[in-house]
C-alpha positions as CSV (number, residue, x, y, z in Angstrom):
1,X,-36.3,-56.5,-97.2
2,X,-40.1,-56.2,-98.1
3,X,-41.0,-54.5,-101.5
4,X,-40.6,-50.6,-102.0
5,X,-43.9,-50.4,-104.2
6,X,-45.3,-47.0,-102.7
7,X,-48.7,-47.2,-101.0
8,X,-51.4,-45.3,-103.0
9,X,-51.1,-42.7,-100.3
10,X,-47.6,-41.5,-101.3
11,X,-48.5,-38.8,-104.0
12,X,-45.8,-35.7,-102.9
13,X,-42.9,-37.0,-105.4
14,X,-39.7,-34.2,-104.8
15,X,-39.5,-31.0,-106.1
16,X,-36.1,-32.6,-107.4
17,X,-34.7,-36.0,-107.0
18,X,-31.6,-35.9,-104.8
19,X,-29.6,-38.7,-102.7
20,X,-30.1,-39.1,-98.8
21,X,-26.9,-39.7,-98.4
22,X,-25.6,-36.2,-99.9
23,X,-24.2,-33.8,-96.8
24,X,-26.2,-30.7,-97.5
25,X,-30.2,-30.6,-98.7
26,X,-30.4,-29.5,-102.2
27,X,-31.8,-26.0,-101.5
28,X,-34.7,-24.7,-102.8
29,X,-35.2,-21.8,-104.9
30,X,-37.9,-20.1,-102.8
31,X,-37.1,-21.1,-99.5
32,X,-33.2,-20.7,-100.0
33,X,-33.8,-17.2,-101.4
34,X,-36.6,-16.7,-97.8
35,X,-34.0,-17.8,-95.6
36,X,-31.2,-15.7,-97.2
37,X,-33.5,-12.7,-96.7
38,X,-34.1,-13.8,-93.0
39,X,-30.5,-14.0,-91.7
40,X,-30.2,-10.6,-92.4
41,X,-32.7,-9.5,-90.1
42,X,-33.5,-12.3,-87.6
43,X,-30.2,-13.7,-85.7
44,X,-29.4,-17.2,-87.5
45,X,-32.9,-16.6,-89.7
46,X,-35.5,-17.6,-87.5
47,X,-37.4,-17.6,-84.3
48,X,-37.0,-20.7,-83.1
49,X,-33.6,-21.8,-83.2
50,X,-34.2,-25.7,-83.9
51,X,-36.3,-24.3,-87.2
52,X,-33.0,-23.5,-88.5
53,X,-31.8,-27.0,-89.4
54,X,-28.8,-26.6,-88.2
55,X,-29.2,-30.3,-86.5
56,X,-30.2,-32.2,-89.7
57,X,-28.0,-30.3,-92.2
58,X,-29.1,-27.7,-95.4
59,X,-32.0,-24.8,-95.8
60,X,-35.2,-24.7,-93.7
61,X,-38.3,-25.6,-95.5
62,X,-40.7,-22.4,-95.9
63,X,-44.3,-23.1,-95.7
64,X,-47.2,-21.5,-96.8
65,X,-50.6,-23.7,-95.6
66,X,-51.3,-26.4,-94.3
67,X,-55.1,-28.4,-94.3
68,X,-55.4,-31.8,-92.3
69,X,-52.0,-33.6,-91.7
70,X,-50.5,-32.0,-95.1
71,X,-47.8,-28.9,-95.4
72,X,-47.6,-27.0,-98.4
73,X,-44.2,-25.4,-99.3
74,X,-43.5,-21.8,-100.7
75,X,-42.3,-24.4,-103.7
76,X,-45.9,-25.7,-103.7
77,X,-44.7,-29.2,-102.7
78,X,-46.9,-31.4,-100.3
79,X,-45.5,-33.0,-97.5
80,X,-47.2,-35.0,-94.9
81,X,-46.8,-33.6,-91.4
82,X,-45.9,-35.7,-88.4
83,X,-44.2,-32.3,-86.5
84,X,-47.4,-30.8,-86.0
85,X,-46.7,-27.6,-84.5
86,X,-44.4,-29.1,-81.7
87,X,-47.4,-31.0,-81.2
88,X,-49.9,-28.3,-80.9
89,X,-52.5,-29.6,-83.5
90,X,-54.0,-32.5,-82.0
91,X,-56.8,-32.2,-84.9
92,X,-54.3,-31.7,-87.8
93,X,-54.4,-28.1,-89.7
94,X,-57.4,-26.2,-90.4
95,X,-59.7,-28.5,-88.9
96,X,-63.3,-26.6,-89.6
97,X,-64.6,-26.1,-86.1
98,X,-61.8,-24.3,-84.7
99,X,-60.8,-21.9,-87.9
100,X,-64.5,-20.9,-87.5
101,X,-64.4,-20.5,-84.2
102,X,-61.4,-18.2,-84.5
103,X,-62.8,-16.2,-87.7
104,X,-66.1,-15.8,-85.2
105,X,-64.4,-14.5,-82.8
106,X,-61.9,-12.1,-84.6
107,X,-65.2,-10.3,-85.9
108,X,-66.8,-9.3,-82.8
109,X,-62.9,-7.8,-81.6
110,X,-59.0,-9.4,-81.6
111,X,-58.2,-8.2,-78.1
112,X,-60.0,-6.4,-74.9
113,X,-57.4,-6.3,-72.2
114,X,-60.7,-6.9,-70.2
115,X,-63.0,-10.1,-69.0
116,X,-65.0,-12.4,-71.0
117,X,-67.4,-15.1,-70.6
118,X,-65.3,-17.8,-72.9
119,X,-62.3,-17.4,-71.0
120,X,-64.7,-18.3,-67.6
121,X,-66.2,-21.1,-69.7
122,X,-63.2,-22.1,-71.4
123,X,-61.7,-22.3,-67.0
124,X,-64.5,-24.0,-66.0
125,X,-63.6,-26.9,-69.0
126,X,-60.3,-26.9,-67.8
127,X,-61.4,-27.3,-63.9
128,X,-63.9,-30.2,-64.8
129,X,-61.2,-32.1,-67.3
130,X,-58.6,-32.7,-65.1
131,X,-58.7,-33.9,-61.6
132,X,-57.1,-31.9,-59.0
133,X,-57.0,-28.6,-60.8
134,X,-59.5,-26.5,-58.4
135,X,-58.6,-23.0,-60.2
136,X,-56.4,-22.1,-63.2
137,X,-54.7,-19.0,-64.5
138,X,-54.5,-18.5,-67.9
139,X,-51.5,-17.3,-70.1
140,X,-49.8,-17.1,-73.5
141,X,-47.5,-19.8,-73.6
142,X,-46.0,-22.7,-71.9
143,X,-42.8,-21.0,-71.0
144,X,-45.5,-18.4,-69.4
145,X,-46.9,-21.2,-67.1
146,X,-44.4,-22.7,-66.2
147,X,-42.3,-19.9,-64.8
148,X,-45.9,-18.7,-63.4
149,X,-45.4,-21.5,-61.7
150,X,-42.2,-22.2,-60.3
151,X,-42.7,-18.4,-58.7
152,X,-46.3,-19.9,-57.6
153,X,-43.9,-22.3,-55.5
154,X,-41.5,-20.3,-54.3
155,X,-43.9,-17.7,-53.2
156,X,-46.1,-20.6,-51.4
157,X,-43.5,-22.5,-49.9
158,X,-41.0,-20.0,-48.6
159,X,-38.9,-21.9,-50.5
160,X,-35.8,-20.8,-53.0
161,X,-34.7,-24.3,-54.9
162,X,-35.9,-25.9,-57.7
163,X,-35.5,-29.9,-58.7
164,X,-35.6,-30.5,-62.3
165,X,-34.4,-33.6,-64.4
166,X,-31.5,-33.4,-67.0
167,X,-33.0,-33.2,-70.7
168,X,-36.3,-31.8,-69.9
169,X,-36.7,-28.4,-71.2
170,X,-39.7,-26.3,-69.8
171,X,-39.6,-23.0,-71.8
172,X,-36.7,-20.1,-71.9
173,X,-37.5,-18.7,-68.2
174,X,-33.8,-18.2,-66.9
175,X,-34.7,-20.8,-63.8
176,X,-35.0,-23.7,-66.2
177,X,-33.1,-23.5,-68.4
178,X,-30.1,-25.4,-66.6
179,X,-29.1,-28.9,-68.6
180,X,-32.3,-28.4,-70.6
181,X,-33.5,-30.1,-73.5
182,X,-34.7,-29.6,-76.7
183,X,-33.0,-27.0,-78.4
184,X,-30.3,-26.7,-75.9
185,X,-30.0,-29.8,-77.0
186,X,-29.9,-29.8,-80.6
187,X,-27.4,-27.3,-79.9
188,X,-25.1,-28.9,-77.8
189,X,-25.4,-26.6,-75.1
190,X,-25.5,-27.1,-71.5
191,X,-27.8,-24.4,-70.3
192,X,-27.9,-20.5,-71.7
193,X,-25.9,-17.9,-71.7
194,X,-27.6,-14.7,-69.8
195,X,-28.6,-16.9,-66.5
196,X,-26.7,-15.8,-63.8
197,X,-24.6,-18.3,-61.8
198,X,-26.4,-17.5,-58.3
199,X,-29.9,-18.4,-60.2
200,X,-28.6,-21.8,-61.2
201,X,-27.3,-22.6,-58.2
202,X,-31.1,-22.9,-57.2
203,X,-31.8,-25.8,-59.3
204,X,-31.1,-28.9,-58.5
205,X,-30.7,-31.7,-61.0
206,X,-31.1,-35.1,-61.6
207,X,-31.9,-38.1,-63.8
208,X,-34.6,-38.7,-65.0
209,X,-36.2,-41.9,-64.4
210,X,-34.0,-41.8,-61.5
211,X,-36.0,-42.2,-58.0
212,X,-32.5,-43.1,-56.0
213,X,-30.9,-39.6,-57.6
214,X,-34.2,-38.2,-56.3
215,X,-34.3,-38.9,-53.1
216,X,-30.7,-38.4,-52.4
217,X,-31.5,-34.2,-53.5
218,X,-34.5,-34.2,-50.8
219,X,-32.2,-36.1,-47.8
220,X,-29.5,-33.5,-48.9
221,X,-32.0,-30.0,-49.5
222,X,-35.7,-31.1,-48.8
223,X,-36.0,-28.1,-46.7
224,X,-34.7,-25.3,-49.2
225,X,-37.3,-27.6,-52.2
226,X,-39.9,-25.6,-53.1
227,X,-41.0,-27.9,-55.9
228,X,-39.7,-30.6,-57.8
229,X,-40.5,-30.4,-62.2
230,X,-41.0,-32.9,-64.2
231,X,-42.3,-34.1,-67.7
232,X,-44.4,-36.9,-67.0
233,X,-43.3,-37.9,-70.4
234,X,-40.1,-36.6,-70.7
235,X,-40.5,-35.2,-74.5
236,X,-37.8,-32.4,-75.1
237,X,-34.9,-34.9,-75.5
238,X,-37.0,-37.5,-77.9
239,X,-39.5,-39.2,-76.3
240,X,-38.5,-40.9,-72.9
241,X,-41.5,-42.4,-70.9
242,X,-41.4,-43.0,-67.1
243,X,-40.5,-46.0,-65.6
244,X,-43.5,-47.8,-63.8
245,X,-43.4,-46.4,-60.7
246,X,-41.3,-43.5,-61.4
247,X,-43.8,-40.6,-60.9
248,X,-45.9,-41.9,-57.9
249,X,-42.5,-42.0,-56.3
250,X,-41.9,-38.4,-56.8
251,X,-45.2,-37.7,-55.4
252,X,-44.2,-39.6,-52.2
253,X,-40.3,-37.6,-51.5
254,X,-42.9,-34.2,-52.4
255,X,-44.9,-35.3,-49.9
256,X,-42.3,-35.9,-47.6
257,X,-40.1,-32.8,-47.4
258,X,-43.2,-30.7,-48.4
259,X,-42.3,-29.4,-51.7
260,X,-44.8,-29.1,-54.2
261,X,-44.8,-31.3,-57.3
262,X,-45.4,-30.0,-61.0
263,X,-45.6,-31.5,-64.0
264,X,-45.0,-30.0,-66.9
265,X,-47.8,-31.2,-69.3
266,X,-47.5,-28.2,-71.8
267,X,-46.6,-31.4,-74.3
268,X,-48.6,-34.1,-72.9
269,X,-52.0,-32.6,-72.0
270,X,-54.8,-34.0,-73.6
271,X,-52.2,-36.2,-76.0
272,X,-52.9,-39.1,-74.4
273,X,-56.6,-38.8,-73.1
274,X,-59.4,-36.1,-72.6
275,X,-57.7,-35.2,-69.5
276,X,-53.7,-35.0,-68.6
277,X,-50.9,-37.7,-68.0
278,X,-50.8,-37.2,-64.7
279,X,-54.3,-37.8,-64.5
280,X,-54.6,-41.1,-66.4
281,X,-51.7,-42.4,-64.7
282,X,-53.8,-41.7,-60.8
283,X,-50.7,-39.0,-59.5
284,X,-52.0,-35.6,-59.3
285,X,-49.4,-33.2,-58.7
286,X,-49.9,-29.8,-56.8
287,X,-49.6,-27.7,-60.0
288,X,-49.7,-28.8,-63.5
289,X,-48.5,-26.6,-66.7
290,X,-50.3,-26.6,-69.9
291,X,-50.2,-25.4,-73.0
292,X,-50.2,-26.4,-77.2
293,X,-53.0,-28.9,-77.8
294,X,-55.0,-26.2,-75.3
295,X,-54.8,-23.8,-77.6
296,X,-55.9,-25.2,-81.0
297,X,-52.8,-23.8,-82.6
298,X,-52.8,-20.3,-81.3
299,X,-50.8,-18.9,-78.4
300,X,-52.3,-20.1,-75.4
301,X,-51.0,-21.6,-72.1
302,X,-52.5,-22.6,-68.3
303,X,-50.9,-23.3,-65.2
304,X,-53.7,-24.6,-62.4
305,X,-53.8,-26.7,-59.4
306,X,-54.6,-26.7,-55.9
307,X,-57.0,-23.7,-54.7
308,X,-55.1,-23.3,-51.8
309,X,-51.8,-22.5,-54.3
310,X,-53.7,-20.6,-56.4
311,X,-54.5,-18.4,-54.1
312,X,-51.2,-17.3,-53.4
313,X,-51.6,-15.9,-57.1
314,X,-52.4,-11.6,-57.1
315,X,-54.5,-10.6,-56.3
316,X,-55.3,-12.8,-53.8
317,X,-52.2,-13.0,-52.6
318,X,-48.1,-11.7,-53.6
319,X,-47.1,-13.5,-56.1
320,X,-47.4,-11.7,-59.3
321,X,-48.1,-12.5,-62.5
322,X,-50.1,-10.2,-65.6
323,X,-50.5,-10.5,-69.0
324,X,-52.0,-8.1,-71.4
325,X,-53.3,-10.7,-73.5
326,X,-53.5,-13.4,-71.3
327,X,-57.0,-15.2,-71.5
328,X,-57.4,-13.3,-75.3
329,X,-60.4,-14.3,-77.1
330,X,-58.8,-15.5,-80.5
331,X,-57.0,-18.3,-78.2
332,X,-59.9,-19.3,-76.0
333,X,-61.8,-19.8,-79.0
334,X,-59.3,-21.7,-80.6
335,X,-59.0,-23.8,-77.5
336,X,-63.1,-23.8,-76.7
337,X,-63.1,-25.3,-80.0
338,X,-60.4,-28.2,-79.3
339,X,-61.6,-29.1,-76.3
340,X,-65.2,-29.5,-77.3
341,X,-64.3,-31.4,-80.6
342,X,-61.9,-33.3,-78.3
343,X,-64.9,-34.8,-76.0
344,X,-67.3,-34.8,-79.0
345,X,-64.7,-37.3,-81.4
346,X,-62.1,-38.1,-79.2
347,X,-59.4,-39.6,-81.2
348,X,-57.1,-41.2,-78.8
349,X,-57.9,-45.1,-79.6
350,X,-56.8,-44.4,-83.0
351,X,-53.7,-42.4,-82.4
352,X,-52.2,-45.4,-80.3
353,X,-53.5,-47.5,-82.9
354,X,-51.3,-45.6,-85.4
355,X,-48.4,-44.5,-83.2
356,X,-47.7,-48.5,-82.6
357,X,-48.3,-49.1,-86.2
358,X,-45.5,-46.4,-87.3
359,X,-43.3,-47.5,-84.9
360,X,-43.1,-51.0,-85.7
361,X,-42.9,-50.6,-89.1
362,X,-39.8,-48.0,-89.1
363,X,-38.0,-50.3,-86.7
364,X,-39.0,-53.1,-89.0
365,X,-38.0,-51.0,-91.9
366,X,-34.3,-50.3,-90.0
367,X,-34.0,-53.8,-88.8
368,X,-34.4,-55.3,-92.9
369,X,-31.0,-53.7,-93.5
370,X,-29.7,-54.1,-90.4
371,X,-29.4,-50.1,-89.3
372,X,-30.3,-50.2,-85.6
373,X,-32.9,-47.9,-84.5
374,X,-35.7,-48.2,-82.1
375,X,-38.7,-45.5,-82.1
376,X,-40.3,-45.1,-78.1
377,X,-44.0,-43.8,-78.3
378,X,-46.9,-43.2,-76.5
379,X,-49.8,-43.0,-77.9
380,X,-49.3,-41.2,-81.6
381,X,-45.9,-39.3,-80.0
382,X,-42.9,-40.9,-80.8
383,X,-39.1,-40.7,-81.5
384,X,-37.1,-42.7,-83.7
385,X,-33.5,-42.9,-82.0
386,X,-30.6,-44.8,-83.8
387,X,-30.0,-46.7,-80.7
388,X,-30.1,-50.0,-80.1
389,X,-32.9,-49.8,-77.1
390,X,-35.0,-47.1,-75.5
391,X,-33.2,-45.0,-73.6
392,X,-34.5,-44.0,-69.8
393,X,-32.5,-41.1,-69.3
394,X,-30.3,-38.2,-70.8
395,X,-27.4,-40.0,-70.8
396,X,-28.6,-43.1,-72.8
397,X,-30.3,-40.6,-75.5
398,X,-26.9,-39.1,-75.9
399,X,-25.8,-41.6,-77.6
400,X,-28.2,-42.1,-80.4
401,X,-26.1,-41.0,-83.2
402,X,-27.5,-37.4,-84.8
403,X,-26.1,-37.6,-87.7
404,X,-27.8,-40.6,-88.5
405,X,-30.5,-39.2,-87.7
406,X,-29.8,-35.6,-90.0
407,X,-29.4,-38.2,-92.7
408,X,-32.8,-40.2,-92.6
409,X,-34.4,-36.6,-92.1
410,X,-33.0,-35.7,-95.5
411,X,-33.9,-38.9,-97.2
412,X,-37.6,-38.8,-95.6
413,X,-38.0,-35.1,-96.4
414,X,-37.4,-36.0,-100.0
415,X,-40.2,-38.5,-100.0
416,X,-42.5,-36.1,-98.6
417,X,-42.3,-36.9,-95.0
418,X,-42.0,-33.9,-92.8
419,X,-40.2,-34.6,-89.0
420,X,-39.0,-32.5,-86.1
421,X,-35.8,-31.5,-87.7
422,X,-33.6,-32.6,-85.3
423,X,-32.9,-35.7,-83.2
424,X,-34.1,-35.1,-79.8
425,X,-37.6,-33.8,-80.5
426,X,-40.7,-35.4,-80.7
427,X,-42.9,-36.3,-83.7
428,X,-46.7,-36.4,-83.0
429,X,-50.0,-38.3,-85.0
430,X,-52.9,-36.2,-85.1
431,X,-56.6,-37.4,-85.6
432,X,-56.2,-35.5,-89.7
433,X,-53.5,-38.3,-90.4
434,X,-55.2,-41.6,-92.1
435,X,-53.8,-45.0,-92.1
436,X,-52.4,-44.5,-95.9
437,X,-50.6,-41.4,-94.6
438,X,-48.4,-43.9,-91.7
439,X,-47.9,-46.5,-94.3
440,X,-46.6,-43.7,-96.8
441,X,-43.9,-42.6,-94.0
442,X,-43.4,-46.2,-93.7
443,X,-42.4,-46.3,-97.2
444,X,-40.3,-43.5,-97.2
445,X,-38.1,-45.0,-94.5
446,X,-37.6,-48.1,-96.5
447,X,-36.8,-46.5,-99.3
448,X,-34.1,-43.5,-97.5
449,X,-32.5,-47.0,-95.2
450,X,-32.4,-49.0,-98.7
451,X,-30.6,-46.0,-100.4
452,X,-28.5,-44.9,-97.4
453,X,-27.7,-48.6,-96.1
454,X,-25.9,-49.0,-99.9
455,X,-24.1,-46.0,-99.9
456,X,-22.8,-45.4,-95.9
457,X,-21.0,-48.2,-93.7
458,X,-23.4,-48.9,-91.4
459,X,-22.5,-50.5,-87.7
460,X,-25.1,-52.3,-86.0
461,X,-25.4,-51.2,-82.5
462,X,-23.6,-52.4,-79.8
463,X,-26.1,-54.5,-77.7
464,X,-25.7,-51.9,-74.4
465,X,-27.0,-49.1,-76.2
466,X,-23.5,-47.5,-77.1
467,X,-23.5,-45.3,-79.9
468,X,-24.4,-47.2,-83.7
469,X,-21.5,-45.7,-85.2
470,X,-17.9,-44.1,-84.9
C-alpha cells in the first residue's frame, strides 16, 4: 500500500480519536444532546429519514455553516463536504453571488403570492437551456414536479398507468413511491405505507437498464401507458448510469404505444452540462423534472416540456396544479444566480476531471488491501459500492454489502470526510472543492481500509458481483 502521509489539505483532525471498526460512532456532546432533544418532537429526530443514520450506525452530525466545500459542526469541527445538499450546491456553500442575490431579494419582500419579472426571466433561462422544453411551470420541490407531472400525463393522455424502474425514487407522491429508492431503500422497504393498493396497481415496474423488461410492459399495457419515468442517471440507489443505448430505446417503445416519456432530472440537471442529461445525451423526452442544482440551495423545482403538454396545465386546460409559493422570489434569485454563474464559469471539465480522479484513487485505495469496492461516476457524482463491478440494476446494487459501507462511513467521518450517510445515495463534487480537498478524501480512505482491513476479515468479492462478505 502507498504511504499514509496526509496531503497538506487534510487539516480537520477528530474532535476525538476513535476506531472505524467500533459498531456505534462515538457521539458527540452537542449533537448527541440536539438529537436527544429532536426525537422527542420530530418522529425518529429528523426530517429526512436517511439524516438519521440509521443506515451507517451512531448519532447524526449537527451542523451549523457551511462556506465553499467545508461543513462546520455544532462541535466546531470541519469536515469537507462531498454530500452537498443531496447534490443541490453545484457551486459549493455560500458561494458570493447567490447569498447576495438572495439577501437582495429578501429586502425588497420574502413572498407575494403574485407575478414577478425574475420568475419570467428566470422561465425564459430555463426555455433557452434545454432543448425541447417550450414552456415550464414552476414549483417548490422535486417531488412537486414530478407528481405535476405524472398528472400532466395522465390528464394528456387519457391514460391511468405509470412505468417506472425498480430503485429509482422520484419524491414521496403516493404514485411513485412503489419499489423506490433512496430512502426506501436505506430502509429496507419496498414502497410506503399510506399508498393504497388500487394506486399501485397503476404502476408498472421494471429494471432498469432493462429495454427487453420494457418492451415486454408496452406489448402487454401500451394502451393504458400514460408515460414511462426514468432517471436518466439512475441516482437514488447509488449511482447507476444507462447502458449505451438504453434511453434512446425508451424514447422509441414511447413513441410507439404513445405514452409520453419523462425523465426525472431533479438530480442530474445541469450536473453534467449547462443543459440536462437528456439533452447532452440527443433524447429529449416529452416532460422533464427538475429541481436542486435549479435552485441554488433553496426550495425550488420545474417540470417543462412540450407546449402542446403544457397546455393541458390550468388554466389552460384541467389539470391542476397551484402553489402558494411556487415561482417565490428568494428561490428564483437563488436559482437566477446559479444559472448565470453556471454559463459565466461553467465548471463541468473540472468536475469530471475530479470525479475520475476520486474514483480511481478510492478503488486504488480498496484494491492495496485487497477490500473490493468499485465507485461508478459521472462527472463529479459518484458512488462507492463494495461490489466487485458496477452494478446496472437494483438487483446487482443489492448486493453491495451496507455494512461495509456504514463502516468506511465511520472511519471517513472521523478523518473529516463527510458522505451521504448511507449506501445507496449519491455523493457529488462541486466547483468549491480543490484538488487538495479529493486527495485529502483519498487519504482518509487509505487510512479507514488500512485500519479496518487489520481489524475485520475481509472477503474479496466473488468475481460475479455477489455480495463481498457473509
Amino acid at each position: 500500500m502507498g504511504s499514509l502521509n496526509p496531503p497538506r489539505s487534510h487539516l480537520f483532525p477528530p474532535a476525538s480519536p476513535m476506531s472505524p471498526s467500533t459498531s456505534q460512532l462515538t457521539p458527540s456532546a452537542a449533537s448527541a444532546a440536539l438529537f436527544e432533544r429532536a426525537q422527542r418532537v420530530m418522529p425518529g429526530g429528523v426530517n429526512s429519514p436517511v439524516r438519521s443514520f440509521r443506515a451507517v450506525g451512531g448519532n447524526p452530525v449537527y451542523m451549523v455553516s457551511g462556506n465553499g466545500a467545508r461543513l462546520r459542526t455544532v462541535e466546531g469541527r470541519e469536515l469537507i463536504d462531498y454530500c452537498g445538499s443531496w447534490g443541490a450546491l453545484l457551486f459549493g456553500h455560500t458561494r458570493a453571488e447567490i447569498v447576495d442575490a438572495v439577501a437582495k431579494a429578501a429586502g425588497k419582500g420574502t413572498s407575494f403570492g403574485a407575478n414577478t419579472e425574475s420568475e419570467v426571466e428566470f422561465a425564459e433561462r430555463l426555455t433557452r437551456l434545454v432543448p425541447g422544453m417550450e414552456m415550464v411551470r414552476l414549483v417548490n420541490s422535486g417531488t412537486e414536479a414530478v407528481m405535476t407531472a405524472v398528472r400532466l400525463a395522465r390528464g394528456f393522455t387519457g391514460r391511468p398507468k405509470i412505468l417506472k424502474f425498480s430503485g429509482c425514487y422520484h419524491g414521496h407522491a403516493d404514485t411513485v413511491l412503489v419499489q423506490a429508492g433512496s430512502g426506501l431503500l436505506t430502509g429496507g422497504l419496498v414502497a410506503s405505507g399510506g399508498v393504497p393498493p388500487t394506486l399501485a396497481a397503476e404502476v408498472l415496474v421494471a429494471s432498469y437498464n432493462s429495454l427487453e423488461e420494457v418492451s415486454e410492459l408496452v406489448r402487454a399495457h401500451g394502451d393504458k401507458l400514460a408515460a414511462i419515468l426514468a432517471e436518466p442517471v439512475a441516482a437514488n440507489m447509488g449511482v447507476v448510469p444507462p447502458l449505451p443505448g438504453f434511453l434512446e430505446g425508451l424514447r422509441n417503445l414511447a413513441n410507439q404505444c404513445g405514452a409520453l416519456l419523462i425523465f426525472d432530472e431533479v438530480i442530474t440537471g445541469f450536473r453534467f452540462g449547462p443543459t440536462t442529461f437528456g439533452a447532452m445525451q440527443g433524447v429529449t423526452p416529452d416532460l422533464v423534472c427538475l429541481g436542486k442544482i435549479i435552485g441554488g440551495g433553496l426550495p425550488l423545482g420545474a417540470v417543462g416540456g412540450r407546449a402542446a403538454v403544457m397546455r393541458s396545465l390550468a388554466p389552460l386546460g384541467t389539470v391542476y396544479q397551484a402553489g402558494t409559493l411556487s415561482g417565490n422570489p428568494l428561490a428564483v434569485a437563488a436559482g437566477l444566480a446559479t444559472l448565470k454563474l453556471m454559463e459565466a464559469e461553467p465548471p463541468y471539465s473540472r468536475l469530471e476531471r475530479l470525479g475520475e480522479r476520486l474514483a480511481v484513487g478510492l478503488e486504488n485505495a480498496a484494491r492495496d488491501v485487497d477490500i473490493p469496492l468499485i465507485c461508478p461516476r459521472v462527472g463529479g457524482m459518484f458512488t462507492p459500492f463494495f461490489l466487485g463491478k458496477p452494478p446496472r440494476n437494483l438487483d446487482e446494487v443489492k448486493r453491495a454489502d451496507a455494512e461495509r459501507f456504514a463502516t468506511f462511513f465511520r472511519g471517513i467521518l472521523t478523518e473529516g470526510i463527510y458522505l451521504p450517510p448511507a449506501q445507496f445515495e449519491a455523493g457529488f463534487i462541486s466547483a468549491a472543492h480543490s484538488e487538495a480537498d479529493v486527495e485529502a478524501c483519498i487519504y482518509a480512505a487509505q487510512k479507514t481500509f488500512s485500519e479496518v482491513s487489520n481489524t475485520i476479515s475481509w472477503r474479496q468479492a466473488a468475481t460475479d458481483g455477489t455480495p463481498c462478505c457473509g
